[in-house]
C-alpha positions in Angstrom: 13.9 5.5 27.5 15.7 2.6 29.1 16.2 -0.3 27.4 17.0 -3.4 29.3 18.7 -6.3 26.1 17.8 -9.9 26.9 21.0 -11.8 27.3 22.6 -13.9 24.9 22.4 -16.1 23.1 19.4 -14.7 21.9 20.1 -13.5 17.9 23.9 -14.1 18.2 25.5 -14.4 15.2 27.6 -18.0 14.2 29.5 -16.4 11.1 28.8 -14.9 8.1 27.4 -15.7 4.6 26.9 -13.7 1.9 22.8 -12.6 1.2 21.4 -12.5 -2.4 22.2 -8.8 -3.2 25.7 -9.5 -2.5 26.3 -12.5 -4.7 24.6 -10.8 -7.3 26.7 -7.4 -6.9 29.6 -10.0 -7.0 28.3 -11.2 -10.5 28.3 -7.7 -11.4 32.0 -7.6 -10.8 32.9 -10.4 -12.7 30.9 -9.9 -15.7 28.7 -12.0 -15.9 25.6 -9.7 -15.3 25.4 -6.0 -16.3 24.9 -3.4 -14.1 21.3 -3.5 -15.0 21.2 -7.1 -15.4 19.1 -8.2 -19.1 18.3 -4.4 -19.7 21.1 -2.6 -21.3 21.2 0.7 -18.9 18.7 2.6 -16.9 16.4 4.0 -19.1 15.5 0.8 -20.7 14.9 -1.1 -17.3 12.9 2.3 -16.2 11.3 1.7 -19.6 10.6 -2.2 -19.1 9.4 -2.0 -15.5 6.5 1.4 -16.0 5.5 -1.1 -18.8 4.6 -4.2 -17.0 3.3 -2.1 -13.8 1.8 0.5 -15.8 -1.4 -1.6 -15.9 -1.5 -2.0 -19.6 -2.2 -5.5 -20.5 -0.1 -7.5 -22.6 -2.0 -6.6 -25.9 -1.5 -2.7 -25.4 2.4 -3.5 -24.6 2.6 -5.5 -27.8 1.4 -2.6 -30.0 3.4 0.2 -28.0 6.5 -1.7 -28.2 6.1 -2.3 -32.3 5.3 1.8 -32.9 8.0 3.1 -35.4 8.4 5.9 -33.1 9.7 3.2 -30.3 11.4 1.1 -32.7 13.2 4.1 -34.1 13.5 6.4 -31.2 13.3 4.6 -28.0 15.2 1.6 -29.5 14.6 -0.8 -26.6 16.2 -4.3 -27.1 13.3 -6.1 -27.1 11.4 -5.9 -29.7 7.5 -6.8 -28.5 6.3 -8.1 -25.6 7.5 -11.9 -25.3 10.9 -10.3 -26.0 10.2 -8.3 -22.9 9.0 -10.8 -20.9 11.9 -12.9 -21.3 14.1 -10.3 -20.3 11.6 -9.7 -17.0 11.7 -13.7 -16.7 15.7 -13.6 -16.7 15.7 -11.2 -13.6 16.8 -12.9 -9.8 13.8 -14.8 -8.9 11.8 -14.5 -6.0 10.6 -17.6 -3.8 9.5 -20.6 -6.0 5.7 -21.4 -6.3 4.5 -25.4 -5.9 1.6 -27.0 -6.6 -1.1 -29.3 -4.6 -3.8 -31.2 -5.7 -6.5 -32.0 -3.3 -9.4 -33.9 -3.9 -13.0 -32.6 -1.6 -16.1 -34.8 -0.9 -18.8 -32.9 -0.5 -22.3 -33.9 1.6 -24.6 -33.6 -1.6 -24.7 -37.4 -3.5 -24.3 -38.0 -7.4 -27.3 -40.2 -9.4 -25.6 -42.9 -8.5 -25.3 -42.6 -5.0 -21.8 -41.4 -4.2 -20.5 -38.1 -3.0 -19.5 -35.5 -5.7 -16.2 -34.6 -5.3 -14.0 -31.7 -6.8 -10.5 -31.5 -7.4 -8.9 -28.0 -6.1 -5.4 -26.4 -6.9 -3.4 -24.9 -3.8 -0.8 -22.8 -4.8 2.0 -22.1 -2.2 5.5 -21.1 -1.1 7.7 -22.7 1.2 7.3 -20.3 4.2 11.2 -20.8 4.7 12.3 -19.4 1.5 9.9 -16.7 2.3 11.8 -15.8 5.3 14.9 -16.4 4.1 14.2 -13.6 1.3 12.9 -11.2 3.9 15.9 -11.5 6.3 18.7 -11.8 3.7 17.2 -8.3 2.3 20.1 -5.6 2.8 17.3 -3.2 2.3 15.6 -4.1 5.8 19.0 -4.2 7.8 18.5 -1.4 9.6 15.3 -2.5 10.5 15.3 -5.8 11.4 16.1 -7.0 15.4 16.9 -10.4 16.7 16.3 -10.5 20.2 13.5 -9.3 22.4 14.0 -6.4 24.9 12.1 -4.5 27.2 11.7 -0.6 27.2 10.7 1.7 30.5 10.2 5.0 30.0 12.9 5.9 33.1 15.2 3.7 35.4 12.6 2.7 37.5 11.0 0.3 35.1 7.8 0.8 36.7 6.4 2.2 33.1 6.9 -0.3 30.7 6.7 0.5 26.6 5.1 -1.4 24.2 5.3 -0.7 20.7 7.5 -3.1 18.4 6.8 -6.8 18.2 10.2 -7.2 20.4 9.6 -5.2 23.0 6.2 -7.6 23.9 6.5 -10.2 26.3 5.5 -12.8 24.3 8.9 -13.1 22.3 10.7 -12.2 25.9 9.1 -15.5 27.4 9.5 -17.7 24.3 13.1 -17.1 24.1 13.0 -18.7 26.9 -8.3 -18.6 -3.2 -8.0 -16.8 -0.1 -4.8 -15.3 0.0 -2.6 -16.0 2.8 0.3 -13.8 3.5 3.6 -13.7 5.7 6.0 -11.4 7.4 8.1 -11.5 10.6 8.0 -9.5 13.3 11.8 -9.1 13.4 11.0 -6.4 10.7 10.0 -3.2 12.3 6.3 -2.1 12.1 6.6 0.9 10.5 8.8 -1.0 7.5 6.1 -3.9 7.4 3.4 -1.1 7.3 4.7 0.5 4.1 3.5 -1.4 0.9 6.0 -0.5 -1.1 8.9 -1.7 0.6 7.3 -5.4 0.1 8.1 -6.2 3.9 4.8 -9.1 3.2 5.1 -11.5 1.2 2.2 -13.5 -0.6 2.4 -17.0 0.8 -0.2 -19.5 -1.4 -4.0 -19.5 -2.5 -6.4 -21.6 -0.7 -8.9 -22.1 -3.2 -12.7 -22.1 -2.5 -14.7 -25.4 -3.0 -18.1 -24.9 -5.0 -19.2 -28.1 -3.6 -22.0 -27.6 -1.1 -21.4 -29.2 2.4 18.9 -9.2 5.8 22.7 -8.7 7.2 25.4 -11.0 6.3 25.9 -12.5 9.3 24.5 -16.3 9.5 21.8 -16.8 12.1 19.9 -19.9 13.4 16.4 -19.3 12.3 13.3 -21.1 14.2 10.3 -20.4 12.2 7.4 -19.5 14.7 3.8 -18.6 14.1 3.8 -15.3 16.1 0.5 -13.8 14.7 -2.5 -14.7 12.7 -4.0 -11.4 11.3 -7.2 -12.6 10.1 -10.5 -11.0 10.5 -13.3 -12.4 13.4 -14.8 -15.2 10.8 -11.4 -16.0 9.3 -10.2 -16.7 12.9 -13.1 -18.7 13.6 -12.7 -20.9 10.2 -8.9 -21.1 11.5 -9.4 -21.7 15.0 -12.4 -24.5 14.4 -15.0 -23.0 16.3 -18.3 -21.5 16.1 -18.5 -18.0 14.7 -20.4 -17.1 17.9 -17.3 -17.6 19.6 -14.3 -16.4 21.0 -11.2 -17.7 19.3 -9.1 -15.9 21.8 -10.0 -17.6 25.1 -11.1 -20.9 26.8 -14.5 -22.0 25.6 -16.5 -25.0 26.0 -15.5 -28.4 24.3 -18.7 -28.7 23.0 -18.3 -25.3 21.1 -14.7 -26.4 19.7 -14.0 -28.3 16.7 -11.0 -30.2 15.8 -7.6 -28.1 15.7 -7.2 -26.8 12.5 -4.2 -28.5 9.9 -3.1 -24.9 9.1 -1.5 -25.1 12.1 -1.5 -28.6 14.2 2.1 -29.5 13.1 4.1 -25.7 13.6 6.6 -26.2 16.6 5.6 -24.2 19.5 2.4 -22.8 18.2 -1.1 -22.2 19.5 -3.3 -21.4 17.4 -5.3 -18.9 20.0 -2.7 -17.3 21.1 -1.6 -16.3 17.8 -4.9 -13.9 16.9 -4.2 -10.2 17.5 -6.1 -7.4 17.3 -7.4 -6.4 14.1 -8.3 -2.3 14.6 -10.5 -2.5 10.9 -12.9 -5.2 11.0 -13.5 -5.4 15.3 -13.2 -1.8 16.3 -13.9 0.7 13.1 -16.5 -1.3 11.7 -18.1 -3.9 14.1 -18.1 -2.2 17.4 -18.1 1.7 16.3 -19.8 1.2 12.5 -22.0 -1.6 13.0 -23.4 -1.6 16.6 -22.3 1.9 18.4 -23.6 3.8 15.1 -26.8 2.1 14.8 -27.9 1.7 18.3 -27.5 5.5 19.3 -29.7 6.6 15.9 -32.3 4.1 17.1 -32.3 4.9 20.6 -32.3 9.2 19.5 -36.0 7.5 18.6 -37.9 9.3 15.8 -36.6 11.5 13.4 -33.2 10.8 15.0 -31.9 10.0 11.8 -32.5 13.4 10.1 -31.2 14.6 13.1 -27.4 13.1 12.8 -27.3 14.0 9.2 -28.9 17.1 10.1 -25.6 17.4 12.1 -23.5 16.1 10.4 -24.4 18.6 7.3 -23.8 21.6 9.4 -20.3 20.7 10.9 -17.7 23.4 10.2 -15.5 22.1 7.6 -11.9 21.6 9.0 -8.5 21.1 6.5 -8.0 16.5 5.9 -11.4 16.4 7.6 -14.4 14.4 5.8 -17.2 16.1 5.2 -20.7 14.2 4.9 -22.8 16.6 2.7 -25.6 15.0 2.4 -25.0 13.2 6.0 -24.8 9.5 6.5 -28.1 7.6 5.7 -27.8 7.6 2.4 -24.4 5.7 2.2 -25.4 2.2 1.0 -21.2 1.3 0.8 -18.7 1.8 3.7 -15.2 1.9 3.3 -12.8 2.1 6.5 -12.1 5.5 6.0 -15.1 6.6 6.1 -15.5 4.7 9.5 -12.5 6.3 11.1 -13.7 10.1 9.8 -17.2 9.6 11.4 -15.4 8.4 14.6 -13.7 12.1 14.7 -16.7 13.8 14.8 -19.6 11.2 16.5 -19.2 11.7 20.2 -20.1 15.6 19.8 -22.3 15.3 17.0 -24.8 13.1 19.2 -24.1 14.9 22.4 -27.7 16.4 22.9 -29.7 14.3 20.9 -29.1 10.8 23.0 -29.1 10.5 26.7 -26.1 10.9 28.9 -25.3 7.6 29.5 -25.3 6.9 25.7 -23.1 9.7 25.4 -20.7 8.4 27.7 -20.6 4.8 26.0 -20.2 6.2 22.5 -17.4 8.4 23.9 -15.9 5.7 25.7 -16.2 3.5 23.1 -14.4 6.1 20.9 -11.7 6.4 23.4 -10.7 2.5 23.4 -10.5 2.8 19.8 -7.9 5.9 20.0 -6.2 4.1 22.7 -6.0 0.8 20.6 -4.6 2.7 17.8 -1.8 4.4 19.9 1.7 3.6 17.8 3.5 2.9 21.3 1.6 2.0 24.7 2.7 2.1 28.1 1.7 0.9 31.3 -0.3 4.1 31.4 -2.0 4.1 28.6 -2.9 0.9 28.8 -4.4 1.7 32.4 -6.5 4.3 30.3 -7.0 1.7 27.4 -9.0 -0.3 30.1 -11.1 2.6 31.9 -12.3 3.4 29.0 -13.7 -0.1 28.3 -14.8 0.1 32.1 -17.1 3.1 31.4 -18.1 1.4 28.5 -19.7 -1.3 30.3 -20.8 0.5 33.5 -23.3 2.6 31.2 -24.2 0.3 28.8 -26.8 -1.2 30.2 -29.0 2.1 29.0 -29.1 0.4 25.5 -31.2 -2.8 27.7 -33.8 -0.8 29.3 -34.3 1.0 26.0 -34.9 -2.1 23.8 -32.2 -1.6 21.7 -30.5 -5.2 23.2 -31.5 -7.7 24.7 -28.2 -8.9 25.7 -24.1 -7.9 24.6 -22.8 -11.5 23.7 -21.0 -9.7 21.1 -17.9 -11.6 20.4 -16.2 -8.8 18.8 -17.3 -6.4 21.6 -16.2 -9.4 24.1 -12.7 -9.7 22.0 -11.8 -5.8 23.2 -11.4 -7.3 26.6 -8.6 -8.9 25.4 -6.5 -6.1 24.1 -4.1 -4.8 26.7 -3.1 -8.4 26.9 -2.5 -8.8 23.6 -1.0 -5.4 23.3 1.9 -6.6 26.0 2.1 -10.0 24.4 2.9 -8.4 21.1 3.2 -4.9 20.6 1.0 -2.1 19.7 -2.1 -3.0 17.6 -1.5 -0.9 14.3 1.4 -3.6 13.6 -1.0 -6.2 13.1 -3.7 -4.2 11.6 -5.3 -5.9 8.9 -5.5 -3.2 6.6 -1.6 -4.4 5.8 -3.6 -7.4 4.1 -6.0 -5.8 2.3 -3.4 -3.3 0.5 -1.4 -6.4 -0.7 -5.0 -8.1 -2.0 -5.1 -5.7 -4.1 -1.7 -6.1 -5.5 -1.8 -10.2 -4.9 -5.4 -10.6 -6.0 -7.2 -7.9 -7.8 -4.6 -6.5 -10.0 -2.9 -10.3 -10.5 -6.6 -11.4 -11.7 -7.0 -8.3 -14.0 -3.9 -9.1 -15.7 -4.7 -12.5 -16.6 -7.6 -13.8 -19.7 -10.0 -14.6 -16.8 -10.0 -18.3 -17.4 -8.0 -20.7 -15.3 -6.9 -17.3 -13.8 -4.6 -18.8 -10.7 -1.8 -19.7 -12.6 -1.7 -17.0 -14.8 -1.8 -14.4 -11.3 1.1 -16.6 -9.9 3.2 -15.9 -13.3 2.1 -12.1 -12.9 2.7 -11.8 -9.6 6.2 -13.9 -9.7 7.3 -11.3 -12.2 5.9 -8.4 -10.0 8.4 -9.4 -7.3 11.4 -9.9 -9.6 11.1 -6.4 -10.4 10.6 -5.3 -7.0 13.3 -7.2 -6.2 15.5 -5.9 -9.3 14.3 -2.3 -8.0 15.9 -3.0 -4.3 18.8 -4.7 -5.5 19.9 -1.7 -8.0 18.6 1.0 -5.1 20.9 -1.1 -2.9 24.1 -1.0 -4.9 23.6 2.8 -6.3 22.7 2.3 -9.6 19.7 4.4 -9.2 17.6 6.8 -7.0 14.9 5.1 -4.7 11.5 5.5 -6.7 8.7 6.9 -4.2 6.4 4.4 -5.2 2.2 5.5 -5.0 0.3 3.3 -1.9 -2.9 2.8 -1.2 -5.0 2.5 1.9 -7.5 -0.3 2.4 -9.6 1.1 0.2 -8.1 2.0 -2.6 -7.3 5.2 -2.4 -4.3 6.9 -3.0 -2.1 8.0 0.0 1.6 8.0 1.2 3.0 5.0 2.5 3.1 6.1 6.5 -1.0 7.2 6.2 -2.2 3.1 6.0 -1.7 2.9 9.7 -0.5 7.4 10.1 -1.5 10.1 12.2 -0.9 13.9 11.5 0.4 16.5 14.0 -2.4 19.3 12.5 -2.6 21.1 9.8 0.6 22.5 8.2 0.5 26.2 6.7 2.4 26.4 3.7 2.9 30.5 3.0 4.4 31.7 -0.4 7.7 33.2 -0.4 6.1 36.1 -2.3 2.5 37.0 -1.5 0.2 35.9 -4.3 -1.9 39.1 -3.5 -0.1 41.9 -3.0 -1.8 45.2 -2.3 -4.8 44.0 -0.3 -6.4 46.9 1.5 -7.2 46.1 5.2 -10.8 47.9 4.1 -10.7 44.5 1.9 -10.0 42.6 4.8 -12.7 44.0 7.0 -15.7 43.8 4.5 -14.7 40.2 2.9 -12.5 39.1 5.7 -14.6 39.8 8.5 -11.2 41.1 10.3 -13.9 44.6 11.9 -10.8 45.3 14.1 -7.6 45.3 12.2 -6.7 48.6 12.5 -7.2 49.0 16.0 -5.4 45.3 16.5 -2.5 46.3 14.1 -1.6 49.3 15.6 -1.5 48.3 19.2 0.6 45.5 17.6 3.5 48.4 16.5 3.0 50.2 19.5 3.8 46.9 21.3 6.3 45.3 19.2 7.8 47.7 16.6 7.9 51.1 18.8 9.9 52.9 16.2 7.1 52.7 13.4 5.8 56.1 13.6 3.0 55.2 11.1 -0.7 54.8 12.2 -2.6 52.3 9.7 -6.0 53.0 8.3 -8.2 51.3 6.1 -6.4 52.8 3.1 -3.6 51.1 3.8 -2.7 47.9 1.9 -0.8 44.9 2.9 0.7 41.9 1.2 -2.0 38.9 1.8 -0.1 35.4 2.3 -2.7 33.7 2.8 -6.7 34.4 3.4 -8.2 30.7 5.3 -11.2 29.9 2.7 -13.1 28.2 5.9 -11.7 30.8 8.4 -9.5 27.7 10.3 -9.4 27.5 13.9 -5.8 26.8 15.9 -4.9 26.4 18.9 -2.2 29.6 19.8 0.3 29.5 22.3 -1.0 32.0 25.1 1.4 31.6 27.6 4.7 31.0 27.7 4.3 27.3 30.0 2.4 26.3 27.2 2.7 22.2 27.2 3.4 19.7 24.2 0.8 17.4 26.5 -2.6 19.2 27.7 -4.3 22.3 27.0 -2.2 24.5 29.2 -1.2 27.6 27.9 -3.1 26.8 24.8 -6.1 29.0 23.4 -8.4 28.8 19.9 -8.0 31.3 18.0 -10.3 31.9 14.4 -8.1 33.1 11.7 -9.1 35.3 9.9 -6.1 36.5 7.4 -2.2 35.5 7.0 -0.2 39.0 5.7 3.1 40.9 5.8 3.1 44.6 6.1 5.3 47.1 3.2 8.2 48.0 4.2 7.7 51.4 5.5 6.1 49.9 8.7 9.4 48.5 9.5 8.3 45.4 10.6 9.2 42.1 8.4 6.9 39.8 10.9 4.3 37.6 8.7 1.3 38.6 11.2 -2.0 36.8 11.4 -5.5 38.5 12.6 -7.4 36.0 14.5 -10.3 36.3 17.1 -9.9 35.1 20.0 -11.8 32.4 22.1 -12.0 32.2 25.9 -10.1 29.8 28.1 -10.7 26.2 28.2 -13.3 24.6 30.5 -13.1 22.2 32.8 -14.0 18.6 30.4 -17.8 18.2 30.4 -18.8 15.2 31.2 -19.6 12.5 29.9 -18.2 13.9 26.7 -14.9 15.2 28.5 -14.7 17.9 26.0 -13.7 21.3 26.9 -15.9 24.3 25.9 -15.0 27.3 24.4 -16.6 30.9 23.6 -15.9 34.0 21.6 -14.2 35.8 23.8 -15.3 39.5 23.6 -14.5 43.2 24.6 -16.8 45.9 24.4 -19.6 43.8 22.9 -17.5 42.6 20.2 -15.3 39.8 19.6 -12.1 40.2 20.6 -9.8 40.6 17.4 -5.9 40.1 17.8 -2.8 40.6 15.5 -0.2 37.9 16.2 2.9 36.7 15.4 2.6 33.8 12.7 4.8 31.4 14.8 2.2 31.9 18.0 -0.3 29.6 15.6 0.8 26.2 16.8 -1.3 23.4 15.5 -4.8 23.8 13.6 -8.0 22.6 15.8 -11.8 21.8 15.1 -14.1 23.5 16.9 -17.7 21.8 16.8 -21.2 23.5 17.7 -22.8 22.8 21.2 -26.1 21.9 19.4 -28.0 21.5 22.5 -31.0 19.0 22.5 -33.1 18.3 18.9 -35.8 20.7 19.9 -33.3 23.9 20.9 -30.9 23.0 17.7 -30.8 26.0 15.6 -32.0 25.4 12.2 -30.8 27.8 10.1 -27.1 26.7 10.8 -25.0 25.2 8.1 -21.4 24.5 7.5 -20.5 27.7 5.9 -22.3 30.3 8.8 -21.8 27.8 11.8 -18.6 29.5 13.1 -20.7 32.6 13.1 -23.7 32.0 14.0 -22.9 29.8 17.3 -21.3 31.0 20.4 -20.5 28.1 21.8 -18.1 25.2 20.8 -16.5 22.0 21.9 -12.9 21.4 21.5 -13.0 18.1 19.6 -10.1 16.2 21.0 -10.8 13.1 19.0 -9.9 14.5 15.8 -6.7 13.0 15.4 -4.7 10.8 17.3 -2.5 13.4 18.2 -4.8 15.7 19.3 -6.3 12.9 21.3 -3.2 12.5 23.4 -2.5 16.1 23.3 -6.1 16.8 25.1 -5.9 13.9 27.3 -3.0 15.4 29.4 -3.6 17.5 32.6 -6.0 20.6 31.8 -5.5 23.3 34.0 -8.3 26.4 33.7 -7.4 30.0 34.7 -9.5 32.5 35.0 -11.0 34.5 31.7 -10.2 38.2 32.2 -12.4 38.9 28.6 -15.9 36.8 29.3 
């Protein structure tokens, strides 16, 4: 990479003065504040802070903390819970909270004749001090970047990288009771993406009307509104326009409103120019979930929805894949998970059932959203961001002549032709992604309003959440200076569910295989292996294997012989093996699948230590068919059988999904299901929109060679 710095003054530094953690590591010093500030040593502040995030309410603390067994045992200094809370009160505070009255008028008129009128409560933070807590937090320092630059992928620059808010070109050319939340780009993404390291901060509540109508050096700091993460009716309500309308681009006057006070009086700031993408509410559930989905199951006519979940039961099961049993028709909730698994499988799932020109828009439209979710774009990619989109609306017009639409004044199908420009303005779209928000509602807002009495309920979250942040804050500070070990702190994803930090935005590089030092079945006979394995050609395949590789072995193996079993695939798992030494990290080139049947090592006596896997082989990649731009893949076969393999463990390189060529409706085969599919079928599709990786792995150069084994 080549990185060209934009020159100074941009992010110089004018001196130096000293950030929170340090003046309270200087406290430390003098003794004024204990090591573990209120709390006497580590346990009890380990004690005090699984207690207030445990999720216990304050009644269940109370009785805990006056058990004799904690009185007399534990021996906490503080006694019961306001005892506790004190102590939690007397921690370094986080950014003040103020509060606003307001007074509404509604449209609807009292008896007497006058508007009815409410009084509402905003609760807010100066955005400053919000800042100023996020830059002067050592815990980011590494992290954090001051000045816009520009990345090329060689000397050249004619390939330009976007990724990181900084290397965009908006920052380059400037330097020249909802919740509302803030961070700063100067942060890197993949810190701001990680709930736990409280990179967002919770900036106020805007209530709802029921009326009807980090380093020590000292910086100059400009506060500018870089990005409104919103989703497409928030950044209407924001932008004061229709919700039929575009709040990216120019539209008519007469479908504008006023400029919004949110944002009239920022220096430098326009409002439109601010929206980014948002990958969870435009792509994975209003273009893909809510239009593609339904307009291919309408337009696969009758009976075509049996036929996806049909489909979609019969899938081979694949390792972090979702699997919809009972297929998808009788979900009544979505969750954007279960949006992005569907997109992983869709595009070959309907291949057959709709017409080719469907096929191609709901693969294209697939690809924009892999493209869109790319962690770094370059020129390239971008290129490819937009053919996709191209394709997209060369073949739409199929969904016209079939009555599906009458017309695509979509706005959040219009918005995607706005992406690659917003992409260079700002940076890659997963840094803006609102799924960041919707984690931190559930800490800001769901688990702040189940902590309070559910009456007058704001104040009582701003109290919870105040102390939330103190001991998040506490937690850094004593991380910081030593005192303890990082805690690996659970995350969610925008649902709910549990996952690691990296997963709300993350994208795997395959399956990993995870083999026991010592085999947890030792002793299996290959005659086991053959009969519940289905490995029919082990012997055969083993013992060419020690006449190739271990040539002073002068054993023959037979069924009675017994090995060590690492590791037996449930689902029989499909990789991709290297085949050929110029195998490539990009495209399918000296790549083939490969079914595995069984992971072993062999007793000693064979003389051969290798952990050996017995797979069956699959021919050579096809050219991509189009318009699915899929390769195809049979059982590659000798003698009219399949053509079993012993291999090296370190030839499996990445696992793979392999999914059916069903064919049309009426040729489907109906006995298939997800246990016998792998069997049964011949003929499969490399899904190369299983992950993101294996997205950009099969979109390289694919180069086909002749199959000596068809």
């Amino acid at each position: 990479m080549w990185v060209k710095d934009f020159p100074e003054p941009a992010g110089v530094s004018y001196g130096e003065q000293k950030t929170t953690f340090e003046v309270l590591r200087e406290e430390q010093r003098t003794g004024s504040l204990g090591t573990f500030g209120p709390f006497e040593d580590l346990a009890e502040w380990e004690l005090a802070e699984w207690l207030i995030k445990s999720g216990a309410s304050q009644r269940e603390i109370d009785k805990y903390l006056k058990l004799d067994i904690t009185r007399n045992c534990t021996c906490p200094s503080f006694m019961d819970k306001q005892g506790l809370l004190k102590k939690i009160d007397s921690l370094p505070p986080a950014p003040s909270w103020q509060c606003h009255t307001v007074q509404v008028n509604g449209d609807v008129h009292d008896y007497n004749g006058e508007r009815r009128t409410e009084e509402l409560f905003i609760w807010c933070r100066n955005p400053v001090d919000c800042v100023k807590e996020l830059i002067g937090n050592p815990a980011f320092k590494e992290a954090m970047h001051y000045a816009p630059q520009k990345v090329f992928t060689d000397l050249t620059e004619a390939d330009q990288v976007f990724n990181k808010m900084w290397t965009g070109e908006w920052w380059w050319e400037l330097q020249q009771a909802w919740p509302v939340y803030l961070t700063i780009g100067n942060i890197d993404k993949a810190i701001r993406r990680q709930p736990s390291k409280q990179a967002m901060v919770l900036l106020g509540y805007l209530p709802v009307t029921k009326l009807e109508c980090l380093s020590p050096e000292l910086r100059h700091v400009f506060l500018i509104l870089a990005s409104y993460i919103a989703d497409y009716p928030e950044k209407c309500l924001v932008a004061a326009i229709r919700g039929n309308s575009c709040p990216i681009c120019t539209v008519s006057p007469d479908d504008r409103g006023n400029p919004g006070s949110i944002w009239a009086d920022l220096p430098h700031t326009n409002i439109f120019e601010c929206f980014t993408p948002d990958l969870l509410h435009q792509l994975h559930k209003g273009v893909f979930k809510d239009h593609m989905v339904k307009w291919c199951i309408q337009i696969a006519g009758k009976g075509g929805a049996q036929e996806v979940d049909d489909r979609f039961k019969c899938l081979p099961d694949h390792p972090g894949l979702r699997h919809f049993k009972k297929g998808i028709s009788t979900i009544s909730q979505w969750t954007g998970r279960e949006h992005k698994e569907m997109e992983r499988v869709f595009a070959t799932l309907i291949f057959g059932v709709v017409p080719p020109d469907v096929a191609a828009v709901a693969r294209a439209t697939i690809d924009f959203i892999y493209y869109a979710s790319f962690p770094s774009h370059s020129t390239e990619t971008l290129r490819r961001l937009q053919d996709s989109l191209h394709t997209f609306h060369e073949h739409k017009g199929i969904f016209i002549k079939a009555g599906i639409r009458k017309h695509f004044r979509i706005p959040k199908i219009h918005i995607m032709e706005h992406y690659a420009h917003l992409i260079r303005a700002k940076g890659s779209a997963d840094g803006f992604n609102t799924e960041m928000s919707e984690r931190r509602h559930i800490d800001c807002a769901k688990e702040g309003y189940r902590a309070s009495n559910k009456k007058n309920y704001t104040q009582q979250m701003i109290q919870y959440l105040w102390r939330q942040e103190a001991m998040n804050k506490f937690t850094a500070f004593l991380t910081w200076t030593n005192a303890t070990h990082p805690v690996i702190n659970r995350s969610y994803d925008e649902d709910g569910d549990s996952s690691t930090d990296i997963e709300l935005i993350s994208h795997t590089h395959g399956t990993c295989w995870h083999i026991a030092k010592q085999a947890p079945m030792p002793g299996t006979s290959l005659q086991d292996l053959i009969e519940k394995h289905g490995a029919v050609d082990i012997v055969a395949a083993l013992a060419m294997y020690l006449r190739q590789y271990v040539p002073n072995c002068q054993i023959t193996p037979s069924t009675f012989d017994h090995v060590d079993k690492c590791l037996v695939p449930a689902l029989f798992d499909t990789a991709l093996i290297h085949d050929t030494r110029d195998a490539e990290e990009i495209g399918l080139k000296g790549y083939r699948a490969a079914r595995i049947r069984a992971i072993f090592r062999l007793p000693h006596w064979f003389e051969c230590s290798d952990t050996l896997a017995y797979i069956e082989r699959f021919t050579n990649f096809t050219l991509p068919v189009e318009p699915l731009r899929m390769s195809q893949v049979s059982y590659s076969m000798r003698h009219n059988r399949r053509h079993g393999e012993i291999v090296h463990v370190n030839t499996i390189q990445r696992s793979c999904h392999l999914t059916p060529k069903f064919g049309s409706a009426k040729h489907r085969n109906q006995t298939w299901t997800s246990e016998n599919v792998l069997d049964e079928c011949q003929t499969f599709f490399l899904n190369s929109q299983l992950s993101i990786y294996m997205f950009q792995m099969c979109d390289g150069d694919f180069v086909v060679e002749k199959d000596n084994h068809t």
